[in-house]
C-alpha positions as CSV (number, residue, x, y, z in Angstrom):
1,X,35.4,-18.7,33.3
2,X,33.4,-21.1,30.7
3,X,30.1,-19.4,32.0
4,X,31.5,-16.2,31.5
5,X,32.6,-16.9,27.7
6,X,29.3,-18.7,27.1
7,X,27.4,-15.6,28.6
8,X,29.3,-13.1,26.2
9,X,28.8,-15.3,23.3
10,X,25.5,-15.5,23.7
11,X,24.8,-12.0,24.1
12,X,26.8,-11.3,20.7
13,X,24.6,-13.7,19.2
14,X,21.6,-11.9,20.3
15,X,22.7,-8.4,19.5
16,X,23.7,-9.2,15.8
17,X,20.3,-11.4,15.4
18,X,18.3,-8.2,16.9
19,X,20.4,-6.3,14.4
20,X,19.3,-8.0,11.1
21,X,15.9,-8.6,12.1
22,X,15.1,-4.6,12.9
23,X,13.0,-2.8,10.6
24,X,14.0,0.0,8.4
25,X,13.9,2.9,10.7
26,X,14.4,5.6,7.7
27,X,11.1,4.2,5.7
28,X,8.3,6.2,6.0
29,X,4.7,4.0,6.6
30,X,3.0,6.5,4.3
31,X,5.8,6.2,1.2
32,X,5.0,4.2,-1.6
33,X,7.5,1.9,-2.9
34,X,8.0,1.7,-6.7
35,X,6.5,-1.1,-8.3
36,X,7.9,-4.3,-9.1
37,X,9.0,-4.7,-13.1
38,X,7.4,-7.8,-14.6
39,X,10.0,-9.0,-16.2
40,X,7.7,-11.8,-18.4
41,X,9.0,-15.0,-16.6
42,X,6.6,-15.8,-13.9
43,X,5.0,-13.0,-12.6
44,X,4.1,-12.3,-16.2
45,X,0.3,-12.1,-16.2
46,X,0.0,-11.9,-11.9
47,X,-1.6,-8.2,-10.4
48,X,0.5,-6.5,-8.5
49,X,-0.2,-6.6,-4.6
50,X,-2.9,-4.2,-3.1
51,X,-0.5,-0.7,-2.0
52,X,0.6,2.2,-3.1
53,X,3.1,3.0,-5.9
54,X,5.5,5.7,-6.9
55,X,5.6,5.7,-10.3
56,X,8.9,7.3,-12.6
57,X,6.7,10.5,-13.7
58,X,6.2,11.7,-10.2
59,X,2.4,10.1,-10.0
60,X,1.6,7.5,-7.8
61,X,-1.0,4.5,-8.2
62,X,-2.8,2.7,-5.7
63,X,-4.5,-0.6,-6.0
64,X,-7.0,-2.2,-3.2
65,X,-10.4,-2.2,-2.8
66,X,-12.8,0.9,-2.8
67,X,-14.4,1.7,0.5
68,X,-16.2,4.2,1.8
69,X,-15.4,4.8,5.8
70,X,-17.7,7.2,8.3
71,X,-14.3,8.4,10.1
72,X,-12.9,12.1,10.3
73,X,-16.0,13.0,8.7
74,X,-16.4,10.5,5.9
75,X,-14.0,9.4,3.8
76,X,-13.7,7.1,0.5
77,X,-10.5,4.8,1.0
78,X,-8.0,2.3,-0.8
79,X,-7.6,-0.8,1.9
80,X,-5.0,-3.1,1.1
81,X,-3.4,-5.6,3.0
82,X,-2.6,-8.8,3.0
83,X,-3.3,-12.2,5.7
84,X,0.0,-12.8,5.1
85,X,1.7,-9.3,5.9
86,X,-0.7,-9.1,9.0
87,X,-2.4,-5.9,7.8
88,X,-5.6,-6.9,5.7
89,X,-7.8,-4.0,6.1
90,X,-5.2,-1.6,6.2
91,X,-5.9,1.8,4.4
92,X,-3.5,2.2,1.1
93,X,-4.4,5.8,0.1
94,X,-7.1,7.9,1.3
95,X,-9.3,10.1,-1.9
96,X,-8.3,13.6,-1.4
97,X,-10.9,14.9,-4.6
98,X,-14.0,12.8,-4.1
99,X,-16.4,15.8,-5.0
100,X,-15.0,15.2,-8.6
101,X,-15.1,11.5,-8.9
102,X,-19.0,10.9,-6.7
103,X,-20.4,8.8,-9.5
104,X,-17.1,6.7,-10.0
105,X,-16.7,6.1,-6.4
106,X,-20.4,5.0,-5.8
107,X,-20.3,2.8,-8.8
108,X,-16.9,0.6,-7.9
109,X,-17.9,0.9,-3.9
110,X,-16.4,-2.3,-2.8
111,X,-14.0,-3.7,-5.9
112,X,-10.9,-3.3,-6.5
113,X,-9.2,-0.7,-8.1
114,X,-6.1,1.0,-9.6
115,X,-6.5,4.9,-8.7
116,X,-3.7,6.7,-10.5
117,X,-2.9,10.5,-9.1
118,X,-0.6,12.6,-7.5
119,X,0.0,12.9,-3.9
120,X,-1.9,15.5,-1.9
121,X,0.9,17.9,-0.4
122,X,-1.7,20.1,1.5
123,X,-3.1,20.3,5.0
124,X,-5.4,18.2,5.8
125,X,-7.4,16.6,8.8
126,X,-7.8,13.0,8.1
127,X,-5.0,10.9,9.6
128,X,-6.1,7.5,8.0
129,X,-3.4,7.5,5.5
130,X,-1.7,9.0,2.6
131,X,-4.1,11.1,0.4
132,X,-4.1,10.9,-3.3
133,X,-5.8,13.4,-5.7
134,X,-7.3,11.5,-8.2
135,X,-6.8,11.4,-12.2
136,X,-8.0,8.4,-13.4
137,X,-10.0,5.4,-11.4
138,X,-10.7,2.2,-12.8
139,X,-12.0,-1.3,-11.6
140,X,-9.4,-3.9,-11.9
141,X,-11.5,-7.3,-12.4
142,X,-9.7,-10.9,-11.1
143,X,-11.2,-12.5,-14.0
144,X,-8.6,-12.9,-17.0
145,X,-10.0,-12.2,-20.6
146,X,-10.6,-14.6,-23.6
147,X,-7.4,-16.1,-24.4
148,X,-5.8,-15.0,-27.8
């Protein structure tokens, strides 16, 4: 009868720890997330992590470095990711408008940058990730600048 208990107990145990440790079915791997509010205490100052944001107006930003891949065809990329998340290299946003933005994209090949768009609601063919249209793209440098 004590086996029994001990059996039940730990399979109630199991099944509730399986339950808080499962992953959000409902969120889709291509949605951004909103980005974190820097409220001026610690983070003040600190980037925000390499991914892709929804912002309030309906755009989205993402932020990673530039890279050009010879997949699907060609394609310029956002890759993200993090050693610590276990998916460095990952692709953030894919360019959906390069034509438009050919000497930008050469130039900041391989920095990091903030691309700020909309999301690409079309068909498409490449399945690397979520594709942005571009409106703006600018290098985001690691290196802070004089102090004031």
């Amino acid at each position: 009868m004590l086996k029994r208990i001990l059996a039940m107990l730990a399979a109630g145990i199991l099944a509730i720890a399986l339950v808080g440790c499962a992953s959000d079915a409902g969120m889709d791997p291509g949605e951004g997330a909103p980005p974190p509010a820097v409220d001026g205490g610690a983070a003040a100052g600190s980037r925000l992590a390499p991914g892709l944001y929804d912002l309030e107006d309906g755009t989205v930003q993402a932020l990673g470095v530039l890279e050009y891949r010879d997949l699907e065809g060609g394609l310029w990329a956002i890759i993200g990711g993090t050693e610590a998340d276990g998916n460095i290299g990952s692709v953030v946003a894919v360019v959906a408008n390069p034509d438009e933005f050919t000497a930008e994209l050469n130039a900041l090949s391989g920095k990091t940058v903030m691309v700020t768009g909309t999301r690409f609601t079309g068909t498409t063919i490449r399945m690397a990730g979520p594709e942005v249209v571009v409106n703006e793209i600018q290098e985001i440098s690691d290196t802070p600048g004089p102090a004031e």
